[in-house]
N, C-alpha and C positions, 0 to 999 in steps of 0.2 A: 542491383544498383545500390553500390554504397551510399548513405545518407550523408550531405557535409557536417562535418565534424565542429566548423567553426560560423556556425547560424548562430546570430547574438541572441539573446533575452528575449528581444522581440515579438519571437514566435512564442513564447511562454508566456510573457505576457498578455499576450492577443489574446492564446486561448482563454485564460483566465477570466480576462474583461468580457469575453463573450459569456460568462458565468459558469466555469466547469465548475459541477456540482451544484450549482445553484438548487432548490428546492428539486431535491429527487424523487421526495419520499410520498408520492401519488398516490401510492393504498395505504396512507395513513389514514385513520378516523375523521372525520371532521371536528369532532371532539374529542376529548379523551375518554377510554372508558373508566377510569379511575377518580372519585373525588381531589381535589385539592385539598391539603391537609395542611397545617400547621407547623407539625411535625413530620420528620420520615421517618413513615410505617416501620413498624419493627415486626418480622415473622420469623419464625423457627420451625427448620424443616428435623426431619428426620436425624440426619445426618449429615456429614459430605458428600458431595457428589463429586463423583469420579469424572477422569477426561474422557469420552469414548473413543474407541479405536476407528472409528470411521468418520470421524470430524477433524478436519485442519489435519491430513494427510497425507493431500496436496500440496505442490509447491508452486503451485496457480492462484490465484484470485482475481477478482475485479472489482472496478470501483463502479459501486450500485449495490440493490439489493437485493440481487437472485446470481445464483450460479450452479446451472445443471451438469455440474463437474462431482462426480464422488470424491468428495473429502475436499473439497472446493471454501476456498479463504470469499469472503466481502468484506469492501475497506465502504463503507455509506459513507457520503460526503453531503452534506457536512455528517452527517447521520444524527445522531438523536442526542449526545454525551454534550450537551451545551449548560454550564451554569446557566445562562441568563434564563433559560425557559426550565428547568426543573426547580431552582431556586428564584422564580421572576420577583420576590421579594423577601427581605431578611428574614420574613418570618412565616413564606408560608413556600411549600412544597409539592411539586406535582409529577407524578411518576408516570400517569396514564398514558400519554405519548410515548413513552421509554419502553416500558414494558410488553407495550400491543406489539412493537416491532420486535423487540425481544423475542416473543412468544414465535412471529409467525416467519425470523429467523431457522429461529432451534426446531421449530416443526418441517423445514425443511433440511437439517442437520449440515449448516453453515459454521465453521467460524468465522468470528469475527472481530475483526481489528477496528478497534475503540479510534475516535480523535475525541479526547475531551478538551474541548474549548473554554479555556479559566476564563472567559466576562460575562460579566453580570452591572449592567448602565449604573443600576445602583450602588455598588462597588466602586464602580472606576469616579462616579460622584466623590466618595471621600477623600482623597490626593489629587486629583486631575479635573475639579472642576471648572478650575479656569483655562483649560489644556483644549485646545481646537479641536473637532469634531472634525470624524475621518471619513471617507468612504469606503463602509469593507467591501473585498472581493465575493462576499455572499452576504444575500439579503436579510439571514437571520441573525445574523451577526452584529454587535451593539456598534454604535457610531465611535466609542471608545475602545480600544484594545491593546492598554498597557496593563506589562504583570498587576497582580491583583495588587488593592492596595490593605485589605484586609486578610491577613496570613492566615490568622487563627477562624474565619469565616472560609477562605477560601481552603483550606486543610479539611475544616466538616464538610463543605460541598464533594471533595475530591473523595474521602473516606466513606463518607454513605453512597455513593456511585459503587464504590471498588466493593464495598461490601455489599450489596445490592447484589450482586452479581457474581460474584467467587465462589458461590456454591457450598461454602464451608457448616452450611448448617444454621446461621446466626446471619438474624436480618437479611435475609433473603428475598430476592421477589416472589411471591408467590408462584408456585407453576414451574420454577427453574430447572430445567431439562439438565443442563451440564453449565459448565463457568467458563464464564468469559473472562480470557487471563490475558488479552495481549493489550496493551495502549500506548498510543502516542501523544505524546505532547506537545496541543498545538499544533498546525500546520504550517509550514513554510514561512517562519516569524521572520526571514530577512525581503520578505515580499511586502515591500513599503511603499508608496506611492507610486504616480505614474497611472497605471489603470485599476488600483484598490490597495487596500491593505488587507493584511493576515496580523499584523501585530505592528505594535509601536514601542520602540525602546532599543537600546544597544545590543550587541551581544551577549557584554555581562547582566546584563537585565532576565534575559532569558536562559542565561546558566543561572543566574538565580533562583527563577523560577524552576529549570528541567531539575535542579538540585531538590528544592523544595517537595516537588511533585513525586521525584523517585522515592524519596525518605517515603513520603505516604502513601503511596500504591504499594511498596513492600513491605509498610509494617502494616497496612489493612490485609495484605494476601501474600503472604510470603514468595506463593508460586508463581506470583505475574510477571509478564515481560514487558520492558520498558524500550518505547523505541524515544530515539528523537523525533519532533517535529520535521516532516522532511525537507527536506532539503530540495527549492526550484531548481536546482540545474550546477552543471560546474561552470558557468560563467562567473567572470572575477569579480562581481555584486555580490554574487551569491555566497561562493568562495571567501570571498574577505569577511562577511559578514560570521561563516563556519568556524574559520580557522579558527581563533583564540575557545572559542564555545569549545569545541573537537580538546583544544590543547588541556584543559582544567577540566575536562567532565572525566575524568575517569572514574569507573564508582558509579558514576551518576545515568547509567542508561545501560541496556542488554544489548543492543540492537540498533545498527545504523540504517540511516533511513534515506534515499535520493530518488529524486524522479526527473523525469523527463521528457519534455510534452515536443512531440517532434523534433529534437534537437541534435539524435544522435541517433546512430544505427541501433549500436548497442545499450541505449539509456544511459551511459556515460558509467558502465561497471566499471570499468578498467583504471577510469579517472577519481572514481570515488574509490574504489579499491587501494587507490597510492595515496589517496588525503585522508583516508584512516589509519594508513599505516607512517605515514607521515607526521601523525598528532598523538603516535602513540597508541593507539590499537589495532596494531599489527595484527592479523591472523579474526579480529573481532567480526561478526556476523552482521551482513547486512542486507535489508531488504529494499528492492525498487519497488516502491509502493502506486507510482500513476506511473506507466511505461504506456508512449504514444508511438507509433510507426510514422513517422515524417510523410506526409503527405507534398511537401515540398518538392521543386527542382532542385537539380544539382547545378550551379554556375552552366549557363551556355545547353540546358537541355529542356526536352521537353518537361510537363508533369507525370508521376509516373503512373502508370497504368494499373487497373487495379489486381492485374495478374502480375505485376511486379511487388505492389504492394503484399502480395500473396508470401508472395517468394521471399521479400526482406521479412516478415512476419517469422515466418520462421529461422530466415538466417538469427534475425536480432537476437528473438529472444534465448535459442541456444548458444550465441556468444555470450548471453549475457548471464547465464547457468555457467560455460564453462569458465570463464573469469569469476565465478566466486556468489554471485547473486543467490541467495537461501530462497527468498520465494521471490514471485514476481505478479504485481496487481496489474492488470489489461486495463489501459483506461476506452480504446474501442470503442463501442457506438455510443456510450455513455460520453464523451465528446458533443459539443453543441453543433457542432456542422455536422453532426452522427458517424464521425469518425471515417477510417480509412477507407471501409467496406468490407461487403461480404466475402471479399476471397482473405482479407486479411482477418475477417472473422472466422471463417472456415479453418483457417491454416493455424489461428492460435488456438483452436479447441481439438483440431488432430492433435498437434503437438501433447498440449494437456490431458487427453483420453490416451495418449499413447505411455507419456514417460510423467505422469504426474506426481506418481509418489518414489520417484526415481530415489537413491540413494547417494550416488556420487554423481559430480557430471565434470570433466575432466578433460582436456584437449588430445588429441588421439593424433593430429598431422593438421597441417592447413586446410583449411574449412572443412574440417574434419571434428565433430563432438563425442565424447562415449560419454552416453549415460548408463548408470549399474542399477539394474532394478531390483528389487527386494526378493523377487521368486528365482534369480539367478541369471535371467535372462540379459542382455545386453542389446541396446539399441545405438545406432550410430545415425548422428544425424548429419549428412555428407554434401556437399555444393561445390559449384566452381569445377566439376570433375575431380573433385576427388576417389580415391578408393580405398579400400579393405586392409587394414594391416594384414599381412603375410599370418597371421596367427587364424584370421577367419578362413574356414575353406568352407568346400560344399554349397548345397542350395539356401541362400536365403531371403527373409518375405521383404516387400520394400512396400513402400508407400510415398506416391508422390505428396508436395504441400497441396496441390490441388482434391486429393484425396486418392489419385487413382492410385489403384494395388496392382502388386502382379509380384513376380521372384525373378532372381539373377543368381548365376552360378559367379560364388564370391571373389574367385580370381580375375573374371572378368567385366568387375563390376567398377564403372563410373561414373559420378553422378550430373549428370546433364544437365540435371536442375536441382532443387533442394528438395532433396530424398532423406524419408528415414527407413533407416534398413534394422529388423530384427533379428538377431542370434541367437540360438537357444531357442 
């Protein structure tokens, strides 16, 4: 069952207001283990520390703070990179929150994609005091959330983060396993009223800012990657809000960013994929960072079952690899209604355990995927009855999305349901 394509905002919204991501981080401290300082600690390791080969080698993640995926991405929402609470005042600093998560990240060998959040109350006080008072979409979030109004404050906040954490040897966190190079800026700043805010201001307010922000994440860490703020959806709020941002940032980001909270089979890659290349980053990398499997009906049907949920689970997310998608975060039971369910959990962690560190993923015929995997091997992920390019012959292994295994002789193989089959 294909998901409708043209479900308004609504359903994005809703999720939101129900509080995705609201306060995730359950095995935090109750306090911090670190004093509050004055200053940000300065430590000097060793050396640099290198990227490891078995972290961020996946092209899986999810939004939370565990993922028992080898080489397995977390996007923490809001996660821990908030001005307000490591700088809660101009003059004093608190790391101990940041780093405990840190620590008990890297010790399960995660990467991780940063959202650093520029407010800080006392900030947004210097410009914006007389400026109405908002309701964010997360509850750690200041009641203000326009760009900063202090550049040269909000520059040191963003630089002692980046440096904190880059591994390069200088002002380091203490204990730092390897570096955390990926960030986004901000979330979803055209999610303006209605059921909360993410940010307040124009478009060019916030290319100001993603401008501002890329300048200082690449000159604290040369090797970081900069995503945008993602992007709630291709609905035409959203949309209007991107387009001119999209049109003047070139330069100013690595990494496009869209998600999709029930709204689309394939997380809208296809439609993000043509409004990057529409604004002038043609061919430019992009990640779906919250992909939801629509739990919705389709006009005039039932809701879908969770053995169909199963099944769209996997169609989605390898249309949405072969259209182009670099990685993809699972937002699943992390969802406040706890998401689709366990067949559609089931069926996005086959998929991830099977073709995670895949190298290309490529359209092979109608609902038909080839992914190329690094050891040579080739997997095809097939639906709708499809079958075998004439190039495959002989015996090979199949897996249903439900998990069941078994093999088919490759000429007379069709997929009844959404099968992935291995070659080689």
């Amino acid at each position: 069952m294909i998901v409708n394509k043209v479900l308004t905002s609504v359903v994005t919204l809703a999720f939101f207001a129900a509080g995705c991501g609201g306060s995730t981080d359950t095995s935090a401290p109750a306090t911090t283990v670190a004093p509050t300082t004055t200053v940000a600690p300065t430590t000097t390791t060793a050396g640099p520390l290198s990227w490891p080969n078995d972290v961020g080698s996946s092209r899986f993640g999810v939004l939370g703070q565990e993922f028992d995926v080898p080489g397995g991405w977390i996007r923490p929402h809001p996660g821990e990179f908030l001005w307000s609470e490591i700088q809660p005042t101009p003059d004093r600093w608190d790391w101990g929150r940041v780093d405990w998560h840190v620590n008990t990240w890297q010790d399960r060998r995660l990467a991780i994609l940063g959202t650093l959040w520029p407010f800080a109350q006392w900030d947004q006080e210097n410009c914006h005091a007389n400026d109405p008072e908002v309701q964010p979409v997360l509850h750690r979030l200041p009641t203000k959330l326009f760009a900063p109004c202090d550049e040269t404050k909000f520059v040191g906040w963003l630089t002692a983060v980046v440096e904190r954490y880059d591994g390069d040897g200088v002002e380091d966190m203490p204990g730092l396993a390897y570096p955390i190079r990926h960030w986004e800026v901000a979330n979803e700043p055209s999610m303006q009223g209605g059921h909360g805010h993410f940010f307040q201001g124009t478009s060019a307010d916030y290319l100001s800012m993603l401008r501002l922000a890329f300048e200082t994440i690449t000159t604290a860490d040369p090797e970081a990657t900069v995503l945008t703020g993602g992007q709630a959806g291709m609905q035409p709020s959203f949309t209007d809000f991107w387009t001119p941002v999209l049109e003047s940032a070139a330069g100013f980001f690595h990494v496009g960013n869209i998600h999709s909270i029930g709204s689309d089979h394939s997380f809208f890659s296809d439609g993000y994929r043509a409004l990057l290349d529409e604004t002038g980053h043609a061919g430019a990398e992009y990640w779906i960072t919250e992909a939801l499997v629509s739990t919705w009906p389709e006009p005039g049907q039932m809701s879908p079952t969770g053995d169909e949920l199963g099944r769209n689970t996997l169609t989605g997310f390898a249309t949405a690899f072969a259209d182009g998608a670099s990685r993809i975060f699972n937002v699943g039971p992390h969802d406040p209604t706890g998401g689709p369910g366990p067949e559609s959990d089931s069926a996005f962690l086959l998929l991830a355990e099977t073709v995670g560190d895949f190298t290309s993923a490529s359209w092979a015929g109608e609902s038909l995927v080839r992914f190329d995997m690094p050891d040579g091997r080739t997997v095809y992920a097939a639906w709708d009855g499809a079958g075998l390019p004439d190039t495959v012959t002989g015996v090979v292994e199949t897996v249903g999305y439900d998990g069941t295994a078994g093999s088919a002789d490759a000429a007379g193989f069709s997929a009844a349901t959404p099968t992935l089959v291995t070659v080689g």
